[in-house]
C-alpha positions, 0 to 999 in steps of 0.5 A: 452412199446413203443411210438414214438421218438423225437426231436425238432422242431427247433435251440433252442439257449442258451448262456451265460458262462461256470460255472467252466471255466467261458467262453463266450458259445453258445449252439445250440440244432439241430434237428437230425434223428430218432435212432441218439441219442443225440450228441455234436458237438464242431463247435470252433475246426478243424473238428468239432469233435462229442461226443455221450452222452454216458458212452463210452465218459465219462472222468471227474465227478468232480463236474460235468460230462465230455464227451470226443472223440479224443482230443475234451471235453465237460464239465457239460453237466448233466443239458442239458442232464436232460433237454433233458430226462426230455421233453423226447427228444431222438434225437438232436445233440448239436452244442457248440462252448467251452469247457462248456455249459452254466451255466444258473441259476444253473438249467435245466430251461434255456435249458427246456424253449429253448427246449419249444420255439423251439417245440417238433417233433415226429417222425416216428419211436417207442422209445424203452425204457431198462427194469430193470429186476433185482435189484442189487446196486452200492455202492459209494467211501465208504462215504455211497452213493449209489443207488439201482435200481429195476424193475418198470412200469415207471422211478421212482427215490426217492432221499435222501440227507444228510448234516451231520449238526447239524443246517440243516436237511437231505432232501429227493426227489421224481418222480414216473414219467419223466412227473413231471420233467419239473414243479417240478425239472428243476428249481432246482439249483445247491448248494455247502457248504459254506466252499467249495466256496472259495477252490472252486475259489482258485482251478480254478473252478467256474469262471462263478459262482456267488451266483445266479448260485448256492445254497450256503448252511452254515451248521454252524454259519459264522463270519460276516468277512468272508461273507463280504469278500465273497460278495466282492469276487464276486462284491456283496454289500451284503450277508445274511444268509437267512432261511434255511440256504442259502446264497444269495440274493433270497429264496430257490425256494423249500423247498427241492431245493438240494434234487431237483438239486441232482434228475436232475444231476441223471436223466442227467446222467443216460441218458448216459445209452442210452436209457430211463429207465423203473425201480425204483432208490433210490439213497442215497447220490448221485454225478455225479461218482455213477451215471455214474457208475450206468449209465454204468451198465445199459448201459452194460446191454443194450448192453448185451440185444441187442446182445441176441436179435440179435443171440437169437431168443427165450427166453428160461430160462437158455439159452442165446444162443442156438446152432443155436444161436452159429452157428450165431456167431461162424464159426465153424461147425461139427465135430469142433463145440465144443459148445452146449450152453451158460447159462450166459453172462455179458461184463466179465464173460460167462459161458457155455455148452459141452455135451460130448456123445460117439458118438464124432468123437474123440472117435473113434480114442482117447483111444476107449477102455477107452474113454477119452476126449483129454484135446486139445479139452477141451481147444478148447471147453474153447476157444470157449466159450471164443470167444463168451464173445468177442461179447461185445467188437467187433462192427462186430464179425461176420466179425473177426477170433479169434485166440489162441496165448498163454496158459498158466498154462494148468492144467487137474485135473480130466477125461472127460468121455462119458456122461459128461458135462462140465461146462465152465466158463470164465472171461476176464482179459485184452483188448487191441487192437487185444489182449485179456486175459481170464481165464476159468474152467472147471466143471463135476458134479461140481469137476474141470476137466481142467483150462488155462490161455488163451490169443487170438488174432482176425483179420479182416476176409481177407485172407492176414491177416489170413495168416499172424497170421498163420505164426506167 
């Protein structure tokens, strides 16, 4: 499915405090460029540094979502970033000038109603939306959260809440479509537990915060004493306990108003995935650390996906690259191409193909009279393999050569003969700068052939660098 991108029509302006740092904020929502996606730009700080709304910049998901680039943070960002997926917004750059956004209410309204203000502009350029293909789950901290998503038509999320309370019941939340979220979920606020608010203050957070902002939820009978102290605390007259077991001043505006709030963080943070989803999520006992690590997942996937579409021309079943899609990527040619195709690929795991025939050059020279395939050259073949998994940590690898600089643990358990074919299968163990760490196998028929622990280096493809590694 595909329509156009958007951004906004106009600044829409929010200011007001911070809800955890309790600062004075002045957001700016600007109109950015089709394909620039959705930024923050720090304008307080030397340079004004940008932070891109994605899982890459995440640093915190303690009781709300951190980004942060080069020494420059942006804190709670879910409610403008659900906001922005909610009206469908894909390209905007947000100019802040503190650490925080603006806490509003609690809820999305505030910066729905600036974005509605401003206006909404199409653009001249398709929207492409990430297909889930398959279902898979993301299990929590071991507190029995989790979420499962699976593939559907249009971005479904079904939420369910408990609060392991005798006097308050669980609750549950849905939207079959991003088109409900403005009238049924962004004026959702956020809750905490009544036990929590004072640990909550004790520990510098909710600065900004004040009954109004938040849902305060009391899960079992409170002494008269400690509400009153509480009221005081936060320069009240007065506080009750109203139905439903909220405290404060005002009702709860939906029946369901935590289920309703846990649906918006979910639908923010997913959208650090990067672009909008198409599938079906059930999330049980969700927080702001299950979803950015299902929002990561997603974004791996995105990443793996745009890659195959980038060297694959078709999609073959069983094939992630072919050998001309091999050729794309790797620099080697005839007699030292030693990779005829790649059957799976993941951000740590690739497996592929070799399929050894008599007619390999080797074979004239190695043994003629018993062929044997030479164990460098299985090694080789692993290392080749291994190459191509490096297609999901480099921006450029066409513009990068890969070099072996460590083996280790070289075991060849079993011969590889004419007619064989190798299985390969590789998982990355380390990343760090121009160094990384694999382990492979390697299977005929299943029973393992050969096994290292290799260890590579890669440098920009410039002669004097080529001659340095060389050296070495």
């Amino acid at each position: 499915m595909h329509d156009k991108q958007h951004t906004i029509g106009g600044p829409a302006v929010v200011s007001g405090v911070g809800l955890h740092t309790g600062k004075q904020v002045t957001m700016r929502i600007l109109p950015a460029a089709a394909h620039s996606g959705i930024r923050f730009r720090r304008t307080d700080l030397p340079g004004r540094p940008e932070i891109p709304a994605l899982t890459e910049f995440v640093s915190d998901t303690r009781r709300s979502t951190t980004l942060s680039r080069e020494g420059a943070t942006v804190q709670t960002v879910e409610h403008t970033l659900a906001a922005l997926a909610g009206l469908q917004i894909d390209n905007v750059i947000i100019e802040i000038d503190a650490s925080e956004t603006p806490a509003g209410d609690g809820s999305s309204a505030v910066f729905v109603d600036a974005i509605r203000k401003a206006g909404i502009q199409i653009q001249d350029a398709e929207r492409e939306y990430f297909h889930l293909t398959d279902s898979f789950v993301v299990n929590g901290n071991g507190k029995g959260n989790m979420i499962s998503a699976a593939p559907g038509n249009e971005f479904a999320v079904n939420v369910i809440v408990e609060f392991d309370s005798e006097s308050m019941a669980n609750q549950e939340a849905t939207m079959n479509r991003m088109e409900e979220f403005e009238s049924s979920f962004a004026n959702a606020r956020t809750f905490c537990f009544l036990h929590e608010v004072e640990a909550l203050a004790d520990a510098g957070l909710i600065k900004g915060g004040d009954i109004e902002r938040a849902l305060v939820l009391v899960t079992k009978t409170v002494p008269k004493e400690q509400i009153e102290k509480l009221a005081k605390r936060f320069g009240l007259p007065a506080l009750e306990v109203r139905e439903g077991g909220v405290l404060g001043i005002q009702a709860s505006r939906h029946e369901n108003e935590p289920a309703r709030h846990k649906l918006l963080d979910l639908v923010g943070d997913l959208s650090l995935a990067g672009k909008p989803i198409r599938g079906s999520i059930t999330a049980k006992r969700p927080g702001h650390q299950i979803n950015v690590e299902l929002a990561k997942k997603i974004r791996t996937m995105i990443k793996e996906a745009e890659i195959r579409k980038k060297y694959q021309a078709s999609e073959d079943e069983g094939i992630v690259f072919d050998i001309n899609a091999i050729q794309r990527i790797l620099p080697h040619r005839y007699p030292f191409l030693l990779v005829d195709r790649i059957t799976r690929f993941s951000q740590d795991h690739i497996e592929g193909i070799k399929n050894v025939t008599i007619n390999e050059p080797f074979f004239q020279g190695h043994f003629p009279g018993n062929p044997i395939m030479p164990g460098v050259l299985q090694l080789e073949a692993m290392g080749q393999i291994g190459g191509i998994l490096l297609l999901n940590k480099l921006p450029d690898p066409e513009k990068i050569w890969v070099y072996f600089v460590g083996m280790d643990n070289v075991k060849f358990k079993n011969l590889v003969r004419p007619g064989d074919t190798i299985h390969f299968k590789l998982d990355l163990v380390a990343f760090k700068r121009n160094i990384c760490k694999m382990t492979g196998q390697g299977y005929v028929d299943g029973k393992l052939v050969c096994s290292a622990d290799l260890t590579a280096a890669f440098v920009p493809r410039d002669e004097k660098k080529e001659q340095t590694v060389a050296a070495d």
